[in-house]
N, CA, C and O atoms as CSV, one atom per row, in Angstrom:
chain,resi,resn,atom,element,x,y,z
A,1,UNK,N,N,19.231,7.614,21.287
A,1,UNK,CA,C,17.936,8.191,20.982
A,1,UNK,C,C,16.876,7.084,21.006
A,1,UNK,O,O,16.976,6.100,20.272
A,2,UNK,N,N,15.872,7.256,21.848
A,2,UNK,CA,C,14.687,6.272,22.137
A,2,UNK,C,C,14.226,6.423,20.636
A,2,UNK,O,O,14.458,7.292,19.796
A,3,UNK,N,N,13.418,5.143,20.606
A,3,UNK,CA,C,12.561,5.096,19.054
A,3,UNK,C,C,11.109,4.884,19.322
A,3,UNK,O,O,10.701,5.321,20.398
A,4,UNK,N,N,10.451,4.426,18.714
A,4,UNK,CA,C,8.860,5.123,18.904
A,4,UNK,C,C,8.119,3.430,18.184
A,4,UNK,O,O,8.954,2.664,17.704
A,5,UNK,N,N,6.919,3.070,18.168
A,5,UNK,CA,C,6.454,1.720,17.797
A,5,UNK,C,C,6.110,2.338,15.976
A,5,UNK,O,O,5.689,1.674,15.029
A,6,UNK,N,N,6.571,4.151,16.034
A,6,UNK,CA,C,6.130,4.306,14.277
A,6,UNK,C,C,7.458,3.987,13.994
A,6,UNK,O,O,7.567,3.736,12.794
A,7,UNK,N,N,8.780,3.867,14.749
A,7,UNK,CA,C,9.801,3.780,13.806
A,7,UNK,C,C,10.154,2.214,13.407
A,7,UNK,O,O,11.243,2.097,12.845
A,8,UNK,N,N,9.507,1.154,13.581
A,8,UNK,CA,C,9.633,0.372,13.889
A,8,UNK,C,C,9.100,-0.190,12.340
A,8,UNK,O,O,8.380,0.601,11.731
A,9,UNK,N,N,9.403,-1.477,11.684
A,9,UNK,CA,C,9.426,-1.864,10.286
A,9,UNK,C,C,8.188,-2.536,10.394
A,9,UNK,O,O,7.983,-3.187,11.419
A,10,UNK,N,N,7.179,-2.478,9.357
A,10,UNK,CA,C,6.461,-2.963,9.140
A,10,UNK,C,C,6.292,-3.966,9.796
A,10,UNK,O,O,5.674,-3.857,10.855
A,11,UNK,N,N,6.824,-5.351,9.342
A,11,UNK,CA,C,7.105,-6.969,9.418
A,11,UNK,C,C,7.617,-6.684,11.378
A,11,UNK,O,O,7.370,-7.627,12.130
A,12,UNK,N,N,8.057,-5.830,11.787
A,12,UNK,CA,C,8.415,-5.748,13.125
A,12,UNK,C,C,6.605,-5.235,13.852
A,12,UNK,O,O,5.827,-5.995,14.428
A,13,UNK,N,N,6.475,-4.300,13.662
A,13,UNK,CA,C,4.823,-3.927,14.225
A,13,UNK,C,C,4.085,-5.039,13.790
A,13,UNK,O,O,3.464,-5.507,14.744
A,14,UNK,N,N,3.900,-5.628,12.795
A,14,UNK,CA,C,2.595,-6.406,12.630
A,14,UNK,C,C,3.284,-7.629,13.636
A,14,UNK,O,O,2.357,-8.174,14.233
A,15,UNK,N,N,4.319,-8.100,13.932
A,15,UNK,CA,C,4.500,-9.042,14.343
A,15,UNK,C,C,4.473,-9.419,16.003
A,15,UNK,O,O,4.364,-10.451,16.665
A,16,UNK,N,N,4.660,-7.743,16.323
A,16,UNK,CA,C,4.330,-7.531,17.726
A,16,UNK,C,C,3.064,-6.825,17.977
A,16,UNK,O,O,1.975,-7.160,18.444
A,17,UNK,N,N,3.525,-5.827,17.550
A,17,UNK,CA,C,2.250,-4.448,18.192
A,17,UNK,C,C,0.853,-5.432,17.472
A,17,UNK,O,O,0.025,-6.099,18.093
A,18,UNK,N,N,0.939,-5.281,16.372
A,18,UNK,CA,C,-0.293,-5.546,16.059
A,18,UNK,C,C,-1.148,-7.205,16.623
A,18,UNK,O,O,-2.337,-7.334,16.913
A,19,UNK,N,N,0.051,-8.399,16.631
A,19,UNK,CA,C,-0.465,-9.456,16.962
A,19,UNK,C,C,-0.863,-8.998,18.926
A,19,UNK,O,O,-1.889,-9.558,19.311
A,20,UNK,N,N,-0.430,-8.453,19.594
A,20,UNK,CA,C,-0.640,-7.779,20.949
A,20,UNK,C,C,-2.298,-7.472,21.019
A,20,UNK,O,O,-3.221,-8.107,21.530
A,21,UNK,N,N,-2.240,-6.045,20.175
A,21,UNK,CA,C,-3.164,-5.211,19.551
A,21,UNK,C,C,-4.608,-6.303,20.161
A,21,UNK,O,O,-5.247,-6.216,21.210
A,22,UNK,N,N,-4.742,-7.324,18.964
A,22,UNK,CA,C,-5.896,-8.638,18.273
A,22,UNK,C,C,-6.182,-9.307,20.222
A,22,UNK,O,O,-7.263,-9.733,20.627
A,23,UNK,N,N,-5.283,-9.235,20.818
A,23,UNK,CA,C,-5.229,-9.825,22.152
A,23,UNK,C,C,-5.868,-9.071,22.891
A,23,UNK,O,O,-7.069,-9.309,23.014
A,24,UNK,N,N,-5.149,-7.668,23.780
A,24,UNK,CA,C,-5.914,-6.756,24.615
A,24,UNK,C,C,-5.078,-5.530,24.568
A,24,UNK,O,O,-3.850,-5.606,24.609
A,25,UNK,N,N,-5.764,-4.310,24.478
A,25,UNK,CA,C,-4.815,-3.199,24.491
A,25,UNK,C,C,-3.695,-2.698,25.571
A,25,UNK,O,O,-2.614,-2.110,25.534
A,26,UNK,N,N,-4.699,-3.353,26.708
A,26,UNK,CA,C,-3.158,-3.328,27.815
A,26,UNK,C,C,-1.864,-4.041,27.445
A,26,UNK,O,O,-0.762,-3.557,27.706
A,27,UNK,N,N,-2.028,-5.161,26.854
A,27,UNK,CA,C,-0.534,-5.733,26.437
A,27,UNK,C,C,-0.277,-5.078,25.800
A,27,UNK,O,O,0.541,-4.367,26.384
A,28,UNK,N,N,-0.492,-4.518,24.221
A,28,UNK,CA,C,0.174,-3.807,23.211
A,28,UNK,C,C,0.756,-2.595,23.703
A,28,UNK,O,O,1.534,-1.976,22.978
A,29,UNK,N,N,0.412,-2.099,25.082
A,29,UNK,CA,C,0.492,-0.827,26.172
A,29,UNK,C,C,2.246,-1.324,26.703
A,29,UNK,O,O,3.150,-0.514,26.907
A,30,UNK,N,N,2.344,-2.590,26.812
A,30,UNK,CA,C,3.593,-3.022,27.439
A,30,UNK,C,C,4.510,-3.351,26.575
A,30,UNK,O,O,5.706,-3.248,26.849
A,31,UNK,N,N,4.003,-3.856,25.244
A,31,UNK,CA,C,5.501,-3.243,24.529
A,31,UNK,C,C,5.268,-1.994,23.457
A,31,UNK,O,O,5.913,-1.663,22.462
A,32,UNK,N,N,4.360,-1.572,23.928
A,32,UNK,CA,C,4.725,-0.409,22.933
A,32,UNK,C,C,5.958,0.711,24.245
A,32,UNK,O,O,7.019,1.278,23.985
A,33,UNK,N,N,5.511,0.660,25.018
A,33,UNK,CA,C,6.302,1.332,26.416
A,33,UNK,C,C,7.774,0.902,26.382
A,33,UNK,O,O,8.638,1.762,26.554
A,34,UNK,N,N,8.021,-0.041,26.227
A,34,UNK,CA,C,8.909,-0.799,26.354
A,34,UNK,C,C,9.656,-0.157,24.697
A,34,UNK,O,O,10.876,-0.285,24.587
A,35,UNK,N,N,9.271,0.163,24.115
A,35,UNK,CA,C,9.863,0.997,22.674
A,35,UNK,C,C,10.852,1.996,22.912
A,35,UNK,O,O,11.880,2.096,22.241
A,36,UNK,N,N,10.368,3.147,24.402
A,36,UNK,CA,C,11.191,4.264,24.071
A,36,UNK,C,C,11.919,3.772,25.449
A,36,UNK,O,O,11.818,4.555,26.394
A,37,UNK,N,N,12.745,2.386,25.697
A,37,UNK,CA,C,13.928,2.512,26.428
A,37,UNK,C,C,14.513,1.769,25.470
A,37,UNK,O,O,15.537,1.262,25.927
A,38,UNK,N,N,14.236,1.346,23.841
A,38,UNK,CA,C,15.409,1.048,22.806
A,38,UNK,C,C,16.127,1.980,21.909
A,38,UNK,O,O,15.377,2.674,21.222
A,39,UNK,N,N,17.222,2.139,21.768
A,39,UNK,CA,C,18.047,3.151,20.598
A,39,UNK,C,C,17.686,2.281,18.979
A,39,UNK,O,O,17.947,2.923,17.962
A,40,UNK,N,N,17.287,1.309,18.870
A,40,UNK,CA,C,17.179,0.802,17.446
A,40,UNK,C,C,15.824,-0.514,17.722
A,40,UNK,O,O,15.253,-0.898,18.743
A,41,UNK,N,N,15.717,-0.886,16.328
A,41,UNK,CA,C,14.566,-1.610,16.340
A,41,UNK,C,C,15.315,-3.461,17.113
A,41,UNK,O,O,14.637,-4.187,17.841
A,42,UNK,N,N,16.554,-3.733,16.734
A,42,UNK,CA,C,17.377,-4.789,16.909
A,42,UNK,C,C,16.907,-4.724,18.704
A,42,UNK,O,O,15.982,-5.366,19.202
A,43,UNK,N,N,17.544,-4.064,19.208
A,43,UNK,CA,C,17.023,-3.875,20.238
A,43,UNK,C,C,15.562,-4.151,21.108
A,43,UNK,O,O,15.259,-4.817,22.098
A,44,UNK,N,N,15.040,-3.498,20.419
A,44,UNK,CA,C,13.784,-3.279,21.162
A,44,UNK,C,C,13.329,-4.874,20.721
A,44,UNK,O,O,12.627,-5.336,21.620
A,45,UNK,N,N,13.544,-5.939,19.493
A,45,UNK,CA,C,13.108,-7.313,19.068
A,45,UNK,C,C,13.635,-7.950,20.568
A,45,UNK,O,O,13.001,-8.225,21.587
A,46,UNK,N,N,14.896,-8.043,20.276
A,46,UNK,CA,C,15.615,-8.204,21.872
A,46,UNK,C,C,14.757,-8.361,22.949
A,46,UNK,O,O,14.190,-9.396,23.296
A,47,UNK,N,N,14.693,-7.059,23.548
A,47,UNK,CA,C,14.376,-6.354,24.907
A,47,UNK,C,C,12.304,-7.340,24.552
A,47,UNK,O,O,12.003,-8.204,25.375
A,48,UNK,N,N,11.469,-7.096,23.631
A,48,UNK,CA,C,10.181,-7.655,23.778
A,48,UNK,C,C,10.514,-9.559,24.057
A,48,UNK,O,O,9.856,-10.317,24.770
A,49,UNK,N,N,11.833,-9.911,23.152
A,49,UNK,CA,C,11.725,-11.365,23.789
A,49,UNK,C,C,11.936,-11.517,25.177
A,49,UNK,O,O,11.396,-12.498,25.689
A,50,UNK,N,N,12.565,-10.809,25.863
A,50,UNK,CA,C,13.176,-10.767,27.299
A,50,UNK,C,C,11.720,-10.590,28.024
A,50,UNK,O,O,11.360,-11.132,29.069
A,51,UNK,N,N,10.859,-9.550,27.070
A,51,UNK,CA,C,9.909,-9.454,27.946
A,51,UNK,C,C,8.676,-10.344,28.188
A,51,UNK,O,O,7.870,-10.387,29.118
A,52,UNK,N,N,8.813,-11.144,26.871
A,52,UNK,CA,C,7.843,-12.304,26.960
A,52,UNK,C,C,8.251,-13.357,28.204
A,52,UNK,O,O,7.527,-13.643,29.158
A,53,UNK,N,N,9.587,-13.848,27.942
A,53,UNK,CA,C,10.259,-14.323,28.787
A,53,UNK,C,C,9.450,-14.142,30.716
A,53,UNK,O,O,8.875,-14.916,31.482
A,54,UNK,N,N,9.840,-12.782,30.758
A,54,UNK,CA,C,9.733,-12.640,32.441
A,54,UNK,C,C,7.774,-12.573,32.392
A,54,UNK,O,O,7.200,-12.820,33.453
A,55,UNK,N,N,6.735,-12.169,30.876
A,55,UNK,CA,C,5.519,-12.476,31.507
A,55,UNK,C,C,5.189,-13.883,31.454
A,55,UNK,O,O,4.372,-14.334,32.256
A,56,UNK,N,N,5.889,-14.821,30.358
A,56,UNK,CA,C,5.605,-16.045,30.735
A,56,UNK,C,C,5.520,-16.861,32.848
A,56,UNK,O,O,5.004,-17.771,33.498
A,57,UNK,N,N,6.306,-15.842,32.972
A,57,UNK,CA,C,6.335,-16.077,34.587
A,57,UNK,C,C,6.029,-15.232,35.649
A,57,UNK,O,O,6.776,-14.977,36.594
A,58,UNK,N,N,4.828,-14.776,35.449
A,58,UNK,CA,C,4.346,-13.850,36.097
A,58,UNK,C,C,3.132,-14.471,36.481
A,58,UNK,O,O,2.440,-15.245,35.819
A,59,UNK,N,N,2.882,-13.863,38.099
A,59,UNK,CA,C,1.568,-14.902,38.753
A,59,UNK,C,C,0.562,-14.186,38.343
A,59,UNK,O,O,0.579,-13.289,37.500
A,60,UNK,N,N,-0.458,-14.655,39.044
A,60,UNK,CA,C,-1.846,-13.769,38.669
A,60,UNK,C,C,-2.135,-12.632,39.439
A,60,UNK,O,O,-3.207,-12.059,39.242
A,61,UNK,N,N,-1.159,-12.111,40.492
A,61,UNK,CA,C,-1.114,-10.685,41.066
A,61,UNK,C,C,-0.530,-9.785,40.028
A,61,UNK,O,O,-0.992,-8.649,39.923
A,62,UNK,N,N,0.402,-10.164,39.283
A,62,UNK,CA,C,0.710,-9.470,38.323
A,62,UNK,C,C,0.035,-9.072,37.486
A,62,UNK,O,O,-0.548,-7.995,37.356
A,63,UNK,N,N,0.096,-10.023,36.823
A,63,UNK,CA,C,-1.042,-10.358,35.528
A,63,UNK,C,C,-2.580,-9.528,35.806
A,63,UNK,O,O,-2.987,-8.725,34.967
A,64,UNK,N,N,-3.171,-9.749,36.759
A,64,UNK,CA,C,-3.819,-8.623,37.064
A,64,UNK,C,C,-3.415,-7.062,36.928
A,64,UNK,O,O,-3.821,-6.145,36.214
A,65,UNK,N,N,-2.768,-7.136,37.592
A,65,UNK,CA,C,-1.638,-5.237,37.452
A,65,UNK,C,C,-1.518,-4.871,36.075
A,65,UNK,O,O,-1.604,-3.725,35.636
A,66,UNK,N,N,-1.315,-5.914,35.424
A,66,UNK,CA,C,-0.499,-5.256,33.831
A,66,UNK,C,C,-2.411,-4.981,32.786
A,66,UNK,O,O,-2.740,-4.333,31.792
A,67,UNK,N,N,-3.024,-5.737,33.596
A,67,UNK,CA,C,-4.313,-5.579,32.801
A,67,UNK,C,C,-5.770,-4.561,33.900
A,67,UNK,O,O,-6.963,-4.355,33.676
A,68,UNK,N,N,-5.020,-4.248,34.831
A,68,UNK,CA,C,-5.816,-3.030,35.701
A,68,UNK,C,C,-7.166,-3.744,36.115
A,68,UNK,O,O,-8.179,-3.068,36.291
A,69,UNK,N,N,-7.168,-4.897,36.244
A,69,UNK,CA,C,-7.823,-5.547,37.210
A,69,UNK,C,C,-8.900,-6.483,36.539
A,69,UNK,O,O,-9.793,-7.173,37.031
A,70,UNK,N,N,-8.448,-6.233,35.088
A,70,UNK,CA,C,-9.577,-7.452,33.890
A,70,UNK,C,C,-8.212,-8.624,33.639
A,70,UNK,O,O,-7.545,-8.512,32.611
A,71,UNK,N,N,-8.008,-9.306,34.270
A,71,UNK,CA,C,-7.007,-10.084,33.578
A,71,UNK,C,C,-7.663,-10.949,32.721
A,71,UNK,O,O,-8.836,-11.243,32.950
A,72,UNK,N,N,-6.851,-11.567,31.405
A,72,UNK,CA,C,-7.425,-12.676,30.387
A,72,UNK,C,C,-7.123,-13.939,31.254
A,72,UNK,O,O,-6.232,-13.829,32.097
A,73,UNK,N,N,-7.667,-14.925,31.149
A,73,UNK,CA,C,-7.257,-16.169,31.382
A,73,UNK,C,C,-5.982,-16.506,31.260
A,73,UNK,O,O,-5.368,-16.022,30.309
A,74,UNK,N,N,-5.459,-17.185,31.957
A,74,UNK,CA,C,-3.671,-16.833,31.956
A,74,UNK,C,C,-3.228,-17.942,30.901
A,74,UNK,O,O,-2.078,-17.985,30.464
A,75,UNK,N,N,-4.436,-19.020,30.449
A,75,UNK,CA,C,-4.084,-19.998,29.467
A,75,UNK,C,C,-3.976,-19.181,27.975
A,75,UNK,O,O,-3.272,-19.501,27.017
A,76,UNK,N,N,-4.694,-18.283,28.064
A,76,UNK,CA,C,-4.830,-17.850,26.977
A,76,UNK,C,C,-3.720,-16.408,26.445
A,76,UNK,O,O,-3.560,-16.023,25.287
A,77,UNK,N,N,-3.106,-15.857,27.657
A,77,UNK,CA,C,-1.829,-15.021,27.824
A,77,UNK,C,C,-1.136,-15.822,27.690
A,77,UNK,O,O,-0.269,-15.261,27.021
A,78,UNK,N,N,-0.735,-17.056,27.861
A,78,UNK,CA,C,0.540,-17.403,27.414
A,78,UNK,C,C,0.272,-17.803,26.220
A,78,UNK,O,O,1.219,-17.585,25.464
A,79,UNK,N,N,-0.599,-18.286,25.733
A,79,UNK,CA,C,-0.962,-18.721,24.398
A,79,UNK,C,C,-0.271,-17.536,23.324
A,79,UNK,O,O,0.390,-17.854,22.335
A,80,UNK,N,N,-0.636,-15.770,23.832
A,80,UNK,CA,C,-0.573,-14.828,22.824
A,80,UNK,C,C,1.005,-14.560,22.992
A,80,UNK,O,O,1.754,-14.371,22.033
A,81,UNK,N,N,1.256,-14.565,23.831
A,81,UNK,CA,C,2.482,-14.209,24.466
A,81,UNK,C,C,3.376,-15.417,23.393
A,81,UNK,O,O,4.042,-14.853,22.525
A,82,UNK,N,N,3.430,-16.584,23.380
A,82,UNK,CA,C,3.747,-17.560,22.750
A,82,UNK,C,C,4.298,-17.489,21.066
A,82,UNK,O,O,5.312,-17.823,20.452
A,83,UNK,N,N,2.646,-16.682,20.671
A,83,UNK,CA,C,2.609,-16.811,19.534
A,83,UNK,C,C,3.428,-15.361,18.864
A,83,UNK,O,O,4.044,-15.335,17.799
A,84,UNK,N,N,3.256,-14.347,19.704
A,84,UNK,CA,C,3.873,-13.405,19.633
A,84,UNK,C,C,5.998,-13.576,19.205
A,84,UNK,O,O,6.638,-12.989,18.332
A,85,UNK,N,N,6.343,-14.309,19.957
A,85,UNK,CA,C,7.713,-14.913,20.370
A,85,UNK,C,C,7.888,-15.688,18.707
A,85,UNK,O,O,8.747,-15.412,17.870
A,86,UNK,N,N,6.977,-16.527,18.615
A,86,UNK,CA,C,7.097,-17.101,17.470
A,86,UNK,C,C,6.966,-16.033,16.220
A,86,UNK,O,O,7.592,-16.361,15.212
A,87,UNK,N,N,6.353,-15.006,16.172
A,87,UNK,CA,C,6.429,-13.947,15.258
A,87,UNK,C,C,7.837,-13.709,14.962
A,87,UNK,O,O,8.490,-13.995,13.959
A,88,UNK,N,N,8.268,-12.948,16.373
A,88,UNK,CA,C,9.870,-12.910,16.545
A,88,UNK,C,C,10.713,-13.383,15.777
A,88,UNK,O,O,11.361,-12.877,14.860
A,89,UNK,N,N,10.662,-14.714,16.335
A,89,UNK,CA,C,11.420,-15.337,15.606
A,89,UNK,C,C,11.703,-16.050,13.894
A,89,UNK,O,O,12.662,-16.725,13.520
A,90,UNK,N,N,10.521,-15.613,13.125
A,90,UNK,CA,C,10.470,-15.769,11.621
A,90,UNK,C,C,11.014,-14.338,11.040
A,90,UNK,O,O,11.337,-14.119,9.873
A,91,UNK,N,N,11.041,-13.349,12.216
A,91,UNK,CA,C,11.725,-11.876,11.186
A,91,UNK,C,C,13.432,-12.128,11.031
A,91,UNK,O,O,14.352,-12.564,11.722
A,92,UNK,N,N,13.219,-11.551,9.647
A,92,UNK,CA,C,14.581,-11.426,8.934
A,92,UNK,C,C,15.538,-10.453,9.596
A,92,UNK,O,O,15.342,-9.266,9.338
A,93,UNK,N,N,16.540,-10.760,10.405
A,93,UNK,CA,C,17.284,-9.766,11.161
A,93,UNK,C,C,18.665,-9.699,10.601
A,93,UNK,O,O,19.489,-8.921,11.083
């Protein structure tokens, strides 16, 4: 059963969705999406590091695509992207 960014724990949303959110709504668009192909929240922590992972390496044809043609400065996407990961990794799992 897919789960949803409401089923998701507090300390888990503020640490993604919401630090996303403060950045640009198209990102918070990519992992909130990325929510209903997880069965649990363990998961979906998982599956968003994987996903930082592959945008850390994404060119600026992409990076354009995922932001519909406003991209942020890509210094400053990896910056959120970064800090996001580091959220990650202080939750109690």
């Amino acid at each position: 059963m897919a789960i949803d960014t409401d089923d998701l724990s507090d300390k888990t949303y503020n640490a993604i969705i919401l630090e996303s959110e403060k950045f640009n709504d198209n990102l918070t668009l990519q992992f909130g999406l990325l929510s209903y192909e997880c069965n649990n929240e363990e998961e979906y922590i998982d599956r968003c590091k994987k996903l930082i992972q592959e945008m850390l390496q994404y060119d600026e044809g992409t990076i354009d695509d995922i932001f519909f043609g406003e991209p942020p400065v890509k210094e400053k996407f990896h910056w959120v992207l970064n800090k996001i990961f580091i959220n990650i990794s202080t939750l109690n799992r």
